[in-house]
LUMLUMMAR-197774 format. One record per atom (N, C-alpha, C, O, CB): residue number from 0; residue in three letters; chain; x, y, z. Coordinates in nm, 4 decimals, decimal comma, padded with zeros to 6 digits, m for minus. Glycine has a CB too. Layout:
<atoms>
i_aa_ch_c1_c2_c3
NUM_ALA_A_X_Y_Z
...
</atoms>
This chain:
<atoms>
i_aa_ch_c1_c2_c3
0_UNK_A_08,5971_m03,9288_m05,2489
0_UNK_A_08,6227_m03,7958_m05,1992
0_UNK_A_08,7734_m03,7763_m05,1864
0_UNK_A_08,8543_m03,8476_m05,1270
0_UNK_A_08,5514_m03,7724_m05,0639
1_UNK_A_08,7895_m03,6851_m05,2424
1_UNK_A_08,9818_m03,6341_m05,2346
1_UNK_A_08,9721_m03,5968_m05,1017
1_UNK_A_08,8728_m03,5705_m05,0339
1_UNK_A_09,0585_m03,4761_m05,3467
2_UNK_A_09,1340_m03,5989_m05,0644
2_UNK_A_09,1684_m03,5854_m04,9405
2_UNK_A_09,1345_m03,6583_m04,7920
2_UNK_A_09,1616_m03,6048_m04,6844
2_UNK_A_09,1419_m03,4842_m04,9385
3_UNK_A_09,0605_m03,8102_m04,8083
3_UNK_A_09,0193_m03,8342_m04,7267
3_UNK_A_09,0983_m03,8645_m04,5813
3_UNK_A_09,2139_m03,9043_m04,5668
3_UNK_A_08,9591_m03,9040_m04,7772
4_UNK_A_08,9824_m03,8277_m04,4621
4_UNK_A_09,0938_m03,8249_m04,3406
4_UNK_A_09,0450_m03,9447_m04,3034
4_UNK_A_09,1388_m04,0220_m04,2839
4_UNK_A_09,0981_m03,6997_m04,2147
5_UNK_A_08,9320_m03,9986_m04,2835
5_UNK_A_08,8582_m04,1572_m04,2352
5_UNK_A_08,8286_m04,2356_m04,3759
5_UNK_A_08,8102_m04,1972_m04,4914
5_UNK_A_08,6801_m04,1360_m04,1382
6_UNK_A_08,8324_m04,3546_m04,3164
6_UNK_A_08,8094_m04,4317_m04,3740
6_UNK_A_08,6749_m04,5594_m04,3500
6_UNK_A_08,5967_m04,5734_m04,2559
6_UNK_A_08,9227_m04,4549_m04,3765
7_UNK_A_08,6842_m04,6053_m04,4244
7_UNK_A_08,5473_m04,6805_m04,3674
7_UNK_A_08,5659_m04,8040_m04,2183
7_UNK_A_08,4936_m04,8242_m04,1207
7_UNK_A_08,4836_m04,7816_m04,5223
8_UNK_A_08,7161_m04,8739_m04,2695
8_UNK_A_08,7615_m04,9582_m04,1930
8_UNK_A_08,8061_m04,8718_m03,9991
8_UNK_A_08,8459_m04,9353_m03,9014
8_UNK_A_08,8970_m05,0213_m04,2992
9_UNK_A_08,7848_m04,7510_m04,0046
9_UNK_A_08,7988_m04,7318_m03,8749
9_UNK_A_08,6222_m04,7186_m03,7804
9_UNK_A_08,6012_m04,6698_m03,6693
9_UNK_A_08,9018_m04,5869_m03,8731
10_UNK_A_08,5386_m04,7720_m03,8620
10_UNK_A_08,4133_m04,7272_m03,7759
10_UNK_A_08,3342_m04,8682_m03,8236
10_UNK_A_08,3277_m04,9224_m03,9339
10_UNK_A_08,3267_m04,5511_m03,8248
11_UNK_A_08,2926_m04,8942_m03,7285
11_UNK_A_08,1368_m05,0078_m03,7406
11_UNK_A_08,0446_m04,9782_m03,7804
11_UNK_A_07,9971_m04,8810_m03,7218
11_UNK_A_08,0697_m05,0586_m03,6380
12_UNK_A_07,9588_m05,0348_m03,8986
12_UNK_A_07,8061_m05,0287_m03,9530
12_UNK_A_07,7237_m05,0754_m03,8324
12_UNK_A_07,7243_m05,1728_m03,7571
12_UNK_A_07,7744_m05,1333_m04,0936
13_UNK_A_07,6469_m04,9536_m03,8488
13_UNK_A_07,4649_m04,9830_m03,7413
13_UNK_A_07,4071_m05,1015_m03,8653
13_UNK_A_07,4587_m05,1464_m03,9677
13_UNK_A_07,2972_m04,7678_m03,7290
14_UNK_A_07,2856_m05,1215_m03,8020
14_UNK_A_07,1983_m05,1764_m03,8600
14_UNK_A_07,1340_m05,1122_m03,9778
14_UNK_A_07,0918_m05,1606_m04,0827
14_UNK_A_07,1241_m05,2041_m03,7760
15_UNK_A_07,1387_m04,9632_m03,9225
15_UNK_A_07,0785_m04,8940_m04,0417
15_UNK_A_07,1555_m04,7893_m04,1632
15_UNK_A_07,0966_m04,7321_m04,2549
15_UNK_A_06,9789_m04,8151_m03,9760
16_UNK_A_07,3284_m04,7836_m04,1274
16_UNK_A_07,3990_m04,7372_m04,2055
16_UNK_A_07,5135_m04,8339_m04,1784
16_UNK_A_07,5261_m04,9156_m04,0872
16_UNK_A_07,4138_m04,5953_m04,1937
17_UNK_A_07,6163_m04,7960_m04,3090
17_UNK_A_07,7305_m04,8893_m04,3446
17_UNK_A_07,8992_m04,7499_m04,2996
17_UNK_A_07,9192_m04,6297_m04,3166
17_UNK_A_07,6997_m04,9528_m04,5737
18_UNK_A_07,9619_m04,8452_m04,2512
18_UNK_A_08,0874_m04,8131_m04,2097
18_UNK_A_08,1267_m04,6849_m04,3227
18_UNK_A_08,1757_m04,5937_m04,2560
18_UNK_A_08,1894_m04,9562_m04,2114
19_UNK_A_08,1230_m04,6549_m04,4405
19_UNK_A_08,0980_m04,6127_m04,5568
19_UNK_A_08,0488_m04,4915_m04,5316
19_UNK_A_08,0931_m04,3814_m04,5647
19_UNK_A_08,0220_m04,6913_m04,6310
20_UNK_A_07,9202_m04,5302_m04,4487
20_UNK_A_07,8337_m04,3811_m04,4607
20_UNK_A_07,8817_m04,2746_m04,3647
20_UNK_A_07,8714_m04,1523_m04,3749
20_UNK_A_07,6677_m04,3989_m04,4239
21_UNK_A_07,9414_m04,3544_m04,2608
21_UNK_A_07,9718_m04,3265_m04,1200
21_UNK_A_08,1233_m04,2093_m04,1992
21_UNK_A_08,1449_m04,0893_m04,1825
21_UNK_A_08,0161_m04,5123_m03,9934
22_UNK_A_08,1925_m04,3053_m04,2759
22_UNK_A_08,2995_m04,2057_m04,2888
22_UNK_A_08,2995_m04,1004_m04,4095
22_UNK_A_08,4000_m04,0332_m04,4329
22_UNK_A_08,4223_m04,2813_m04,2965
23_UNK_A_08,2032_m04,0911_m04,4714
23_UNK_A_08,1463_m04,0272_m04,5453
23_UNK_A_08,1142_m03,9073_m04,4886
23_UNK_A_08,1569_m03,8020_m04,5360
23_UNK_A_08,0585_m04,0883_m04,5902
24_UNK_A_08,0228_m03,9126_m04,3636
24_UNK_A_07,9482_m03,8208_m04,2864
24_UNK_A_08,0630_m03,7707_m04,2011
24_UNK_A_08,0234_m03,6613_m04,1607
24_UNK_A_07,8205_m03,8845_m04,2055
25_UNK_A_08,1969_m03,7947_m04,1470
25_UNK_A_08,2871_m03,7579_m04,1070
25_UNK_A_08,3704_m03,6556_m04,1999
25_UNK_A_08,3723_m03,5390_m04,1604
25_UNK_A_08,3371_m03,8606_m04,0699
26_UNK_A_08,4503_m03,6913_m04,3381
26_UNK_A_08,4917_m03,6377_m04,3923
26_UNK_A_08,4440_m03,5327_m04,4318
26_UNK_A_08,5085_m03,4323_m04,4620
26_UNK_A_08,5202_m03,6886_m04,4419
27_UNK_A_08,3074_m03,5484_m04,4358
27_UNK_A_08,2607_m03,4350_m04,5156
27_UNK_A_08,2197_m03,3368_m04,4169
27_UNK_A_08,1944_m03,2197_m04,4454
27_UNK_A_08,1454_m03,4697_m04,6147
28_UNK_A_08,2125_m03,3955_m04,2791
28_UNK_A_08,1851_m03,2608_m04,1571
28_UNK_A_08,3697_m03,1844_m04,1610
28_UNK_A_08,3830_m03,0728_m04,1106
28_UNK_A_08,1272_m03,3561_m03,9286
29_UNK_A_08,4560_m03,2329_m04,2031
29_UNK_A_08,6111_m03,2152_m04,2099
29_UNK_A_08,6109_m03,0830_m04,3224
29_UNK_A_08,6497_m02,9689_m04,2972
29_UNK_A_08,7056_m03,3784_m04,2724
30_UNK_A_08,5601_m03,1288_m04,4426
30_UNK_A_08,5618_m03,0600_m04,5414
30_UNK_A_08,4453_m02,9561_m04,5241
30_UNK_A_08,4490_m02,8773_m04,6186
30_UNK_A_08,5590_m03,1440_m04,6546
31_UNK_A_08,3465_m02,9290_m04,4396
31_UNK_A_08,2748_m02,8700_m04,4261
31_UNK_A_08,3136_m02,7484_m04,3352
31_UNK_A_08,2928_m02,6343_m04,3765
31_UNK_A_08,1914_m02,9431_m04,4033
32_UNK_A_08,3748_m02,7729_m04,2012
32_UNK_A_08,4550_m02,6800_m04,1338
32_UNK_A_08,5530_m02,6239_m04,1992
32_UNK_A_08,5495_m02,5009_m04,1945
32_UNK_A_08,5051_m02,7266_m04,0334
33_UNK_A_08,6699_m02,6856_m04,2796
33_UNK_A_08,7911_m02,6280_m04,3318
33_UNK_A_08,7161_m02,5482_m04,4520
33_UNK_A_08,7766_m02,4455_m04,4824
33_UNK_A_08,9166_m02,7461_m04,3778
34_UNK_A_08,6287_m02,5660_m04,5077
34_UNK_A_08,5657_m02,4434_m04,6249
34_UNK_A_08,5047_m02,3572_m04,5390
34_UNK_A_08,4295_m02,2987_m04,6170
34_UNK_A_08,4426_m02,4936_m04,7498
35_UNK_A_08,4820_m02,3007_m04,4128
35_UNK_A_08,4792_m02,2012_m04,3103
35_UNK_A_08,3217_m02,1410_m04,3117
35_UNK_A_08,2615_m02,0342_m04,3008
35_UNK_A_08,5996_m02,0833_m04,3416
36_UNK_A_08,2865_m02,3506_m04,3425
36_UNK_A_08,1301_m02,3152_m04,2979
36_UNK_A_08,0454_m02,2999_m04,4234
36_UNK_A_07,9300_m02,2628_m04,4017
36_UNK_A_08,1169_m02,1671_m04,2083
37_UNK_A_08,0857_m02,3249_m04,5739
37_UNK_A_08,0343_m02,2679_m04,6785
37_UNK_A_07,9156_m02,3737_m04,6361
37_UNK_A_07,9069_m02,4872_m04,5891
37_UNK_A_08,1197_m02,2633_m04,8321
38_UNK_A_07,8109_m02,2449_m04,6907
38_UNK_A_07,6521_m02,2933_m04,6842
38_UNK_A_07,6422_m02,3851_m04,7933
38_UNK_A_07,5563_m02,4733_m04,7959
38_UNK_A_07,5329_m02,1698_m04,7036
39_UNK_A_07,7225_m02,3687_m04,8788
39_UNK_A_07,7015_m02,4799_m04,9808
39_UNK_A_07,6797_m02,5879_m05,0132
39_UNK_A_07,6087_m02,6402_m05,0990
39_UNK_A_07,7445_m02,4938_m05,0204
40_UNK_A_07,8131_m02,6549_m04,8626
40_UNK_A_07,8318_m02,7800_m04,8531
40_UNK_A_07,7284_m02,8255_m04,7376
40_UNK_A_07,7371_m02,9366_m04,6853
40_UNK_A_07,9800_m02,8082_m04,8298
41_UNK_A_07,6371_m02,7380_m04,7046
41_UNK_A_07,5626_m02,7884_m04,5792
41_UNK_A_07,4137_m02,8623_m04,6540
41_UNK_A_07,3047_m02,8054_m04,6604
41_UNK_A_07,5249_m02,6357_m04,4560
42_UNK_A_07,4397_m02,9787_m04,6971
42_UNK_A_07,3613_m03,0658_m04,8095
42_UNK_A_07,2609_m03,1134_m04,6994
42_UNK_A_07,3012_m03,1596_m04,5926
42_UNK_A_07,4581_m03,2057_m04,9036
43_UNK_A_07,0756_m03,0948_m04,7421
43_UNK_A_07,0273_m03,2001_m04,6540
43_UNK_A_07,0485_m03,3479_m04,5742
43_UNK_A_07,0143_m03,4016_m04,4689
43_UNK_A_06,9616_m03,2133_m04,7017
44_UNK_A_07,1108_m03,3709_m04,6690
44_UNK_A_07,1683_m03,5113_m04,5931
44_UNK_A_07,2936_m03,5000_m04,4956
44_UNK_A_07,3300_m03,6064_m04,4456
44_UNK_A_07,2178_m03,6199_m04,7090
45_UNK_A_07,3529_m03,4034_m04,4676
45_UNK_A_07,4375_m03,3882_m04,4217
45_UNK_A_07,3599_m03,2828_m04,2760
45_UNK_A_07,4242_m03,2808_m04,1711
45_UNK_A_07,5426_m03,3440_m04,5332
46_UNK_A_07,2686_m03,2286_m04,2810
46_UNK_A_07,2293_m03,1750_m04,2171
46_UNK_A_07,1210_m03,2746_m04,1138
46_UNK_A_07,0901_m03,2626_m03,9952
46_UNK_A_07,1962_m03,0741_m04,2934
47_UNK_A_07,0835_m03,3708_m04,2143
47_UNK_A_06,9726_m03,4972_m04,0879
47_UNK_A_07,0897_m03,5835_m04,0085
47_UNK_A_07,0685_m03,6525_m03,9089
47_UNK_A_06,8413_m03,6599_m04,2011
48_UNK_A_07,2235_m03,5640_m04,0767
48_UNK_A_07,3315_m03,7029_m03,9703
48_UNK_A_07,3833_m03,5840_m03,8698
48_UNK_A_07,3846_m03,6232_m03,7532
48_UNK_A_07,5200_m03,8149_m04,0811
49_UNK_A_07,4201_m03,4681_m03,8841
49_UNK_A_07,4586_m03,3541_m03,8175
49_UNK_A_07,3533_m03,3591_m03,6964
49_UNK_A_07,3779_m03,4040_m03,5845
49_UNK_A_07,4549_m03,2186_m03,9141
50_UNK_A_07,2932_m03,3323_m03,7176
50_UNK_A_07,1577_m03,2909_m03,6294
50_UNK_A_07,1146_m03,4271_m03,5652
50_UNK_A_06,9969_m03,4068_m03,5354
50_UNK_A_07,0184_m03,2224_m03,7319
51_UNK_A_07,1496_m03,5691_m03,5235
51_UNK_A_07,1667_m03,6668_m03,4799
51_UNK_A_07,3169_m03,6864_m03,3934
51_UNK_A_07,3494_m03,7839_m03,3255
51_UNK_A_07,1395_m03,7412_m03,5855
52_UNK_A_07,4051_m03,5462_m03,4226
52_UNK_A_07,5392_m03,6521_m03,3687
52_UNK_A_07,5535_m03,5626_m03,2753
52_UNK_A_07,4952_m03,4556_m03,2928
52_UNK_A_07,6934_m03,6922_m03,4673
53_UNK_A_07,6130_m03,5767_m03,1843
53_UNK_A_07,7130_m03,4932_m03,0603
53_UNK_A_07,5825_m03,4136_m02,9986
53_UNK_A_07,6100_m03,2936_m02,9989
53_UNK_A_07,8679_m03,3587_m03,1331
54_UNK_A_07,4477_m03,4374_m02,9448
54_UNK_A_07,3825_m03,4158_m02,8786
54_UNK_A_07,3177_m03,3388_m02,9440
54_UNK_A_07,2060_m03,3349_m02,8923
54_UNK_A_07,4185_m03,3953_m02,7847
55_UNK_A_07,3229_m03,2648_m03,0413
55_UNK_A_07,2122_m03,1840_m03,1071
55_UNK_A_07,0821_m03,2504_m03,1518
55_UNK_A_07,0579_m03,3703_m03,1651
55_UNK_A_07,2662_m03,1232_m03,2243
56_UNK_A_06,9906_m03,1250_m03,1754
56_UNK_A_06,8700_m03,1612_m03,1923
56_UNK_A_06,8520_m03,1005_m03,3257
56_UNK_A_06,9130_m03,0055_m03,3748
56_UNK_A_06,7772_m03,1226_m03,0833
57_UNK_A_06,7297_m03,1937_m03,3900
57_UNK_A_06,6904_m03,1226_m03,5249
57_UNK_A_06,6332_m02,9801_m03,4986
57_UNK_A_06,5857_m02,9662_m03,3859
57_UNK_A_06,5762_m03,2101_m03,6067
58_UNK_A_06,6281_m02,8620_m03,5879
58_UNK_A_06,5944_m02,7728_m03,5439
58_UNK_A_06,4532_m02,7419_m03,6633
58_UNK_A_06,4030_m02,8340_m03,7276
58_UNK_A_06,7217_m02,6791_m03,5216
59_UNK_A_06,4134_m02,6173_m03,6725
59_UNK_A_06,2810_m02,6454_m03,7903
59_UNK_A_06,3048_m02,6938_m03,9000
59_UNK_A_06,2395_m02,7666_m03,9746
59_UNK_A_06,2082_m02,5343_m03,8390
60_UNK_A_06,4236_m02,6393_m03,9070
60_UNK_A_06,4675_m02,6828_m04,1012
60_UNK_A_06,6178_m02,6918_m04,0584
60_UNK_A_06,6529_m02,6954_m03,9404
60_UNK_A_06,4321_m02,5216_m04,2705
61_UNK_A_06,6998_m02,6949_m04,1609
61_UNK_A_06,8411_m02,6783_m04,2523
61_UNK_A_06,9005_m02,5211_m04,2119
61_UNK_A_07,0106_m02,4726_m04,1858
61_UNK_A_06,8017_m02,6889_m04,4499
62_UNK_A_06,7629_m02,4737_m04,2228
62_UNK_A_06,8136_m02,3062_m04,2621
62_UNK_A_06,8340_m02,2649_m04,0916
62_UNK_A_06,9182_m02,1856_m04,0495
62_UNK_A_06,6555_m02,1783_m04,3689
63_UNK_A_06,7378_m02,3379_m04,0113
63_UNK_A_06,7581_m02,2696_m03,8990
63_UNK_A_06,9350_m02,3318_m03,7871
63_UNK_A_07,0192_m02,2730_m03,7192
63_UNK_A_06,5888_m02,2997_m03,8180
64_UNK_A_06,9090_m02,4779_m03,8293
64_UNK_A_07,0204_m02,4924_m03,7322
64_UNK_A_07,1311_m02,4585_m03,8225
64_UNK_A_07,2271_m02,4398_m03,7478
64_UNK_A_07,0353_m02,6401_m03,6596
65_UNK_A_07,1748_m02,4374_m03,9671
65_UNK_A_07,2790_m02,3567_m04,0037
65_UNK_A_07,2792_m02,2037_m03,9442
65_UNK_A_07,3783_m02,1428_m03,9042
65_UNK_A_07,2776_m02,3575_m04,1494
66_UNK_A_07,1810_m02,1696_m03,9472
66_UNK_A_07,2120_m02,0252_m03,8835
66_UNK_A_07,2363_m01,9979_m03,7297
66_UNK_A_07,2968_m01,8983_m03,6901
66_UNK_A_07,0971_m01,9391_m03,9151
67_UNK_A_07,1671_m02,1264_m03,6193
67_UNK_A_07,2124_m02,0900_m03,4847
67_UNK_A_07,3469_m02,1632_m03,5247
67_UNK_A_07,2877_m02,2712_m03,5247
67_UNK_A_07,1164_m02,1458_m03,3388
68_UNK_A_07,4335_m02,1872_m03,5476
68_UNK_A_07,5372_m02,2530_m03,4993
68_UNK_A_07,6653_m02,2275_m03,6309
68_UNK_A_07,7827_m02,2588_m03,6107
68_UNK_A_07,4836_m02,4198_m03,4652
69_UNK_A_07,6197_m02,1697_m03,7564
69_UNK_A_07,7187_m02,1148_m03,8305
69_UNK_A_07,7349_m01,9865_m03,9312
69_UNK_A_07,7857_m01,9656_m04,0414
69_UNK_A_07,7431_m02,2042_m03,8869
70_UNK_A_07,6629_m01,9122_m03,8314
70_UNK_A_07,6269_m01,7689_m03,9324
70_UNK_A_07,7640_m01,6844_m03,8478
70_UNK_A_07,8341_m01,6327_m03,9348
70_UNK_A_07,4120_m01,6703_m03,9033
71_UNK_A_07,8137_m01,6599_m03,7231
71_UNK_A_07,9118_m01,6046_m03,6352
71_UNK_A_08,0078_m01,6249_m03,6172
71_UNK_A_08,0038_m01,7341_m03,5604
71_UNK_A_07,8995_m01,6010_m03,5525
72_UNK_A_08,1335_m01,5874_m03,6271
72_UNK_A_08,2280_m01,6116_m03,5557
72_UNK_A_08,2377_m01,7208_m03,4114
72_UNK_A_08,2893_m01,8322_m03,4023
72_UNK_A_08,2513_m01,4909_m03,5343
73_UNK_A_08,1630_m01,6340_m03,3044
73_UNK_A_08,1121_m01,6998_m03,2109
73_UNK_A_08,0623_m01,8242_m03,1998
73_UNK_A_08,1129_m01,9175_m03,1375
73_UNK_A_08,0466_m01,6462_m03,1816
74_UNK_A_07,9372_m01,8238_m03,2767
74_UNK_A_07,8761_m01,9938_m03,2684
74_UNK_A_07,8985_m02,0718_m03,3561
74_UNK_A_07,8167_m02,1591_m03,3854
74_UNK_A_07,7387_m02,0180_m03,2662
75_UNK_A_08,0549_m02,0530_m03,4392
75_UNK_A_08,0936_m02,1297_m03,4843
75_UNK_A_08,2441_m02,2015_m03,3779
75_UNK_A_08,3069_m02,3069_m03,3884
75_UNK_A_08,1007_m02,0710_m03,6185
76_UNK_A_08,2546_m02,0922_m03,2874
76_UNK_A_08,3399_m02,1401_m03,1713
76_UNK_A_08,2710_m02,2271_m03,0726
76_UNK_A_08,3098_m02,3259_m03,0101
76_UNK_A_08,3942_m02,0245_m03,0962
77_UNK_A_08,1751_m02,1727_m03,0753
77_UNK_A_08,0436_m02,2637_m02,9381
77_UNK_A_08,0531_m02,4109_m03,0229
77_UNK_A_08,0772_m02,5109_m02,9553
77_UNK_A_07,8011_m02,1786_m02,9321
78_UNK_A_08,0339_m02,4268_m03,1759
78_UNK_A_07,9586_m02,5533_m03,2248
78_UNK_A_08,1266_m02,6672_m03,2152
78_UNK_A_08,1062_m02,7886_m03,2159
78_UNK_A_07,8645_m02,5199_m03,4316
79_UNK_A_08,2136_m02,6390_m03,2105
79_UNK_A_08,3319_m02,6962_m03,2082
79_UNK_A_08,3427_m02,6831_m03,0434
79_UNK_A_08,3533_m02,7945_m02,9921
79_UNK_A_08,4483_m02,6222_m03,3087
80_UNK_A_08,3426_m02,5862_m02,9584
80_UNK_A_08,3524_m02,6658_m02,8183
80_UNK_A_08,2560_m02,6997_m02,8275
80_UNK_A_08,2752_m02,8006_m02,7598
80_UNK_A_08,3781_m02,6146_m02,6870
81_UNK_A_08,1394_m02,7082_m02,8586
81_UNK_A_08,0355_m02,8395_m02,7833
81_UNK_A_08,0833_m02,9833_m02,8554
81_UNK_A_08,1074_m03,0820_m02,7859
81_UNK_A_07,8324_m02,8136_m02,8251
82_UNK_A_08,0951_m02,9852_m03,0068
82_UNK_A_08,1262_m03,0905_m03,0144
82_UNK_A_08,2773_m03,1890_m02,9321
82_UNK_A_08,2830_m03,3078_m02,9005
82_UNK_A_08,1170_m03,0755_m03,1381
83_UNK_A_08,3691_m03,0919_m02,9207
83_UNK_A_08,4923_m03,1571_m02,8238
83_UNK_A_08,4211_m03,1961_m02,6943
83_UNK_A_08,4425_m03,3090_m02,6504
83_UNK_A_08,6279_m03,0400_m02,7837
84_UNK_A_08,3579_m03,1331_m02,6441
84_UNK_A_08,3189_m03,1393_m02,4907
84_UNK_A_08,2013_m03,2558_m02,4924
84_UNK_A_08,1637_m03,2961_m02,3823
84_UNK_A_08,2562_m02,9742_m02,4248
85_UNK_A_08,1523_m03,3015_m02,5894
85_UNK_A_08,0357_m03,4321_m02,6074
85_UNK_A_08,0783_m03,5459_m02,5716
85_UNK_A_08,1716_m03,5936_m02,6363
85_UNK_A_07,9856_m03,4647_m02,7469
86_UNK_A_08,0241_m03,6184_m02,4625
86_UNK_A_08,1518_m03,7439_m02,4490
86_UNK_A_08,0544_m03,9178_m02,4994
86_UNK_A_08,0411_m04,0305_m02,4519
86_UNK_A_08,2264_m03,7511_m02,2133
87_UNK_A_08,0123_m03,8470_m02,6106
87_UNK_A_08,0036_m03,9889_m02,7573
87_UNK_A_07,9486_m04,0925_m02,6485
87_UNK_A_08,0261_m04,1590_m02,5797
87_UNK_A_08,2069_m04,0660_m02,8591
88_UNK_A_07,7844_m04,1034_m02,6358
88_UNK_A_07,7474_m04,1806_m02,5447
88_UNK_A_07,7021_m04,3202_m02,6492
88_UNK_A_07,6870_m04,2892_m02,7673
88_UNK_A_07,6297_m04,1025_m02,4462
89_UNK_A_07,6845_m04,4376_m02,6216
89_UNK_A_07,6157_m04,5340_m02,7129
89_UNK_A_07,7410_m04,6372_m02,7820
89_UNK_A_07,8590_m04,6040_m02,7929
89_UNK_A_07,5250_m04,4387_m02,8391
90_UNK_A_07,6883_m04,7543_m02,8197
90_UNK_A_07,7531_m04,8674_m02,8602
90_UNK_A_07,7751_m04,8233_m03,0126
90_UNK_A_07,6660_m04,7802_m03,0501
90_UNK_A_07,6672_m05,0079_m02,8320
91_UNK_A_07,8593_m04,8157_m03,1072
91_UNK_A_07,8517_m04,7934_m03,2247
91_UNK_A_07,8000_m04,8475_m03,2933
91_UNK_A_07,7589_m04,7842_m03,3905
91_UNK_A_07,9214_m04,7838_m03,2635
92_UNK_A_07,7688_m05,0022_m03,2858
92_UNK_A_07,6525_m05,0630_m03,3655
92_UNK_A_07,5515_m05,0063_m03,3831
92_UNK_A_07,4780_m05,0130_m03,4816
92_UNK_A_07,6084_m05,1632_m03,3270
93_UNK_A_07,5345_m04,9210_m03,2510
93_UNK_A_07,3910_m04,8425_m03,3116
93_UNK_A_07,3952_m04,6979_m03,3146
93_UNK_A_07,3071_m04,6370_m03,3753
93_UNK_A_07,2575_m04,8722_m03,2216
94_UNK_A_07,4586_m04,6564_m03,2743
94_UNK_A_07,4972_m04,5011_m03,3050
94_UNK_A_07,6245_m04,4724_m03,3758
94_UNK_A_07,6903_m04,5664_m03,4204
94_UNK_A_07,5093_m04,4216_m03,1755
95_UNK_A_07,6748_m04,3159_m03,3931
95_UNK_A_07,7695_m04,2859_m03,3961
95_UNK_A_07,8887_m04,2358_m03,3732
95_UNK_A_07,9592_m04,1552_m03,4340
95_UNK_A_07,7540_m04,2812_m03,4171
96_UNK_A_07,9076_m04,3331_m03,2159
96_UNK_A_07,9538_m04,2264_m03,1320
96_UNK_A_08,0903_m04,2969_m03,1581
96_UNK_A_08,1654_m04,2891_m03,0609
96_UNK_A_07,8880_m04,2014_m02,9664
97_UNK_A_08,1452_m04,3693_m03,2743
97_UNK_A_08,3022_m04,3724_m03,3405
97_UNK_A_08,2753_m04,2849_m03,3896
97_UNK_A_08,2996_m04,1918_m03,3128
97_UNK_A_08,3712_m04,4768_m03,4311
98_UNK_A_08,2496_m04,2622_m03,4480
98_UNK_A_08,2611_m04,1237_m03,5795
98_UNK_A_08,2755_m03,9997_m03,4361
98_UNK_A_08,3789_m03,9366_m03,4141
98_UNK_A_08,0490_m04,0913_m03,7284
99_UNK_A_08,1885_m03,9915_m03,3799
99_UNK_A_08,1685_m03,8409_m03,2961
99_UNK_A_08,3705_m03,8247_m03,2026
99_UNK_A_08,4521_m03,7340_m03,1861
99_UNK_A_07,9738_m03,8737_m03,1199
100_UNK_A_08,3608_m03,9891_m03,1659
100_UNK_A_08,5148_m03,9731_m03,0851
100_UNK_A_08,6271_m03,9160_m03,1832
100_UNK_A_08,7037_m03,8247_m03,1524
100_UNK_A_08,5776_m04,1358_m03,0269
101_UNK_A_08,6257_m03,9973_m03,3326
101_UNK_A_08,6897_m03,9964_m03,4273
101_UNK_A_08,7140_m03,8390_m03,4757
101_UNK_A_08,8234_m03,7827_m03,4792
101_UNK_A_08,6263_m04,0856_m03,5134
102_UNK_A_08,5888_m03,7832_m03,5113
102_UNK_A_08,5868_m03,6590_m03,4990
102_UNK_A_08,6986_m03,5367_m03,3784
102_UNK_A_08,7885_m03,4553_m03,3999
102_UNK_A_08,4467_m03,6642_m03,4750
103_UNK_A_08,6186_m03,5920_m03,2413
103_UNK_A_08,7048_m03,4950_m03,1645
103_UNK_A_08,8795_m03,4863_m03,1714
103_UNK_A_08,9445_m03,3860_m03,1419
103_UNK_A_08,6671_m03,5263_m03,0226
104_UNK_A_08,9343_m03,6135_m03,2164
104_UNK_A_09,0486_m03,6861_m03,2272
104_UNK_A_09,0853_m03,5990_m03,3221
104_UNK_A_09,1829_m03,5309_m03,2904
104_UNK_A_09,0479_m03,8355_m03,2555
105_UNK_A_09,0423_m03,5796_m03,4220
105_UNK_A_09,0975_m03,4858_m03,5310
105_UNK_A_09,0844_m03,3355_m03,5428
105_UNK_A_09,1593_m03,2527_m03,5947
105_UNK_A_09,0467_m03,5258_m03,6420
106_UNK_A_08,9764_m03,3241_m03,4843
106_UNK_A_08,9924_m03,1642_m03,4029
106_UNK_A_09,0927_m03,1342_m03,2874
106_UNK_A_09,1390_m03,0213_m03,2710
106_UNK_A_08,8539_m03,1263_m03,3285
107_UNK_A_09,1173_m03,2172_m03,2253
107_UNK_A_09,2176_m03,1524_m03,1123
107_UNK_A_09,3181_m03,1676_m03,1600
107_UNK_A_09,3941_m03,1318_m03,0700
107_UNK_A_09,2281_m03,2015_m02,9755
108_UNK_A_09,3936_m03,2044_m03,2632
108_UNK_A_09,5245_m03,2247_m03,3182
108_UNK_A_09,5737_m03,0607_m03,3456
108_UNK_A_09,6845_m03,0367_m03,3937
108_UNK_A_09,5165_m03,3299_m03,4654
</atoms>
């Protein structure tokens, strides 16, 4: 991926994903905000690690939690303070709460 902001060497592999995936799923939430939300880039797979991180819940589909949280102006302001305001609970071996800190780190800049 061009432009990358993470790398693999700043996050720990779970048991069930690799350091790799972790910064994969970072960059591309990076490149996903700075394209100002394009539905394009909102790839199922990107939508099952989304919907696992910073306290959210899966919603019926793809279509629905893209639309509560990036169809507005507004709840695209709500989905960035909630994610700053999440305080990344869990051991990173098994979650992703490097990536989620890592994340806020590069949003508040």
């Amino acid at each position: 991926m061009k432009n990358q902001v993470f790398k693999a060497e700043q996050f720990r592999a779970t048991k069930w994903e690799t350091a790799e995936d972790k910064a994969k799923f970072a960059n591309h939430l990076v490149r996903f905000v700075n394209s100002g939300y394009n539905p394009n880039l909102f790839y199922d797979w990107f939508y099952r690690r989304l919907s696992m991180t910073f306290g959210h819940i899966a919603h019926f589909n793809r279509h629905g939690f893209y639309d509560v949280w990036f169809t507005g102006r507004e709840s695209r302001r709500e989905f960035i303070h909630h994610l700053m305001m999440w305080p990344c609970y869990g051991d990173p071996e098994y979650t992703y709460s490097d990536v989620e800190k890592a994340l806020q780190q590069h949003f508040n800049q």
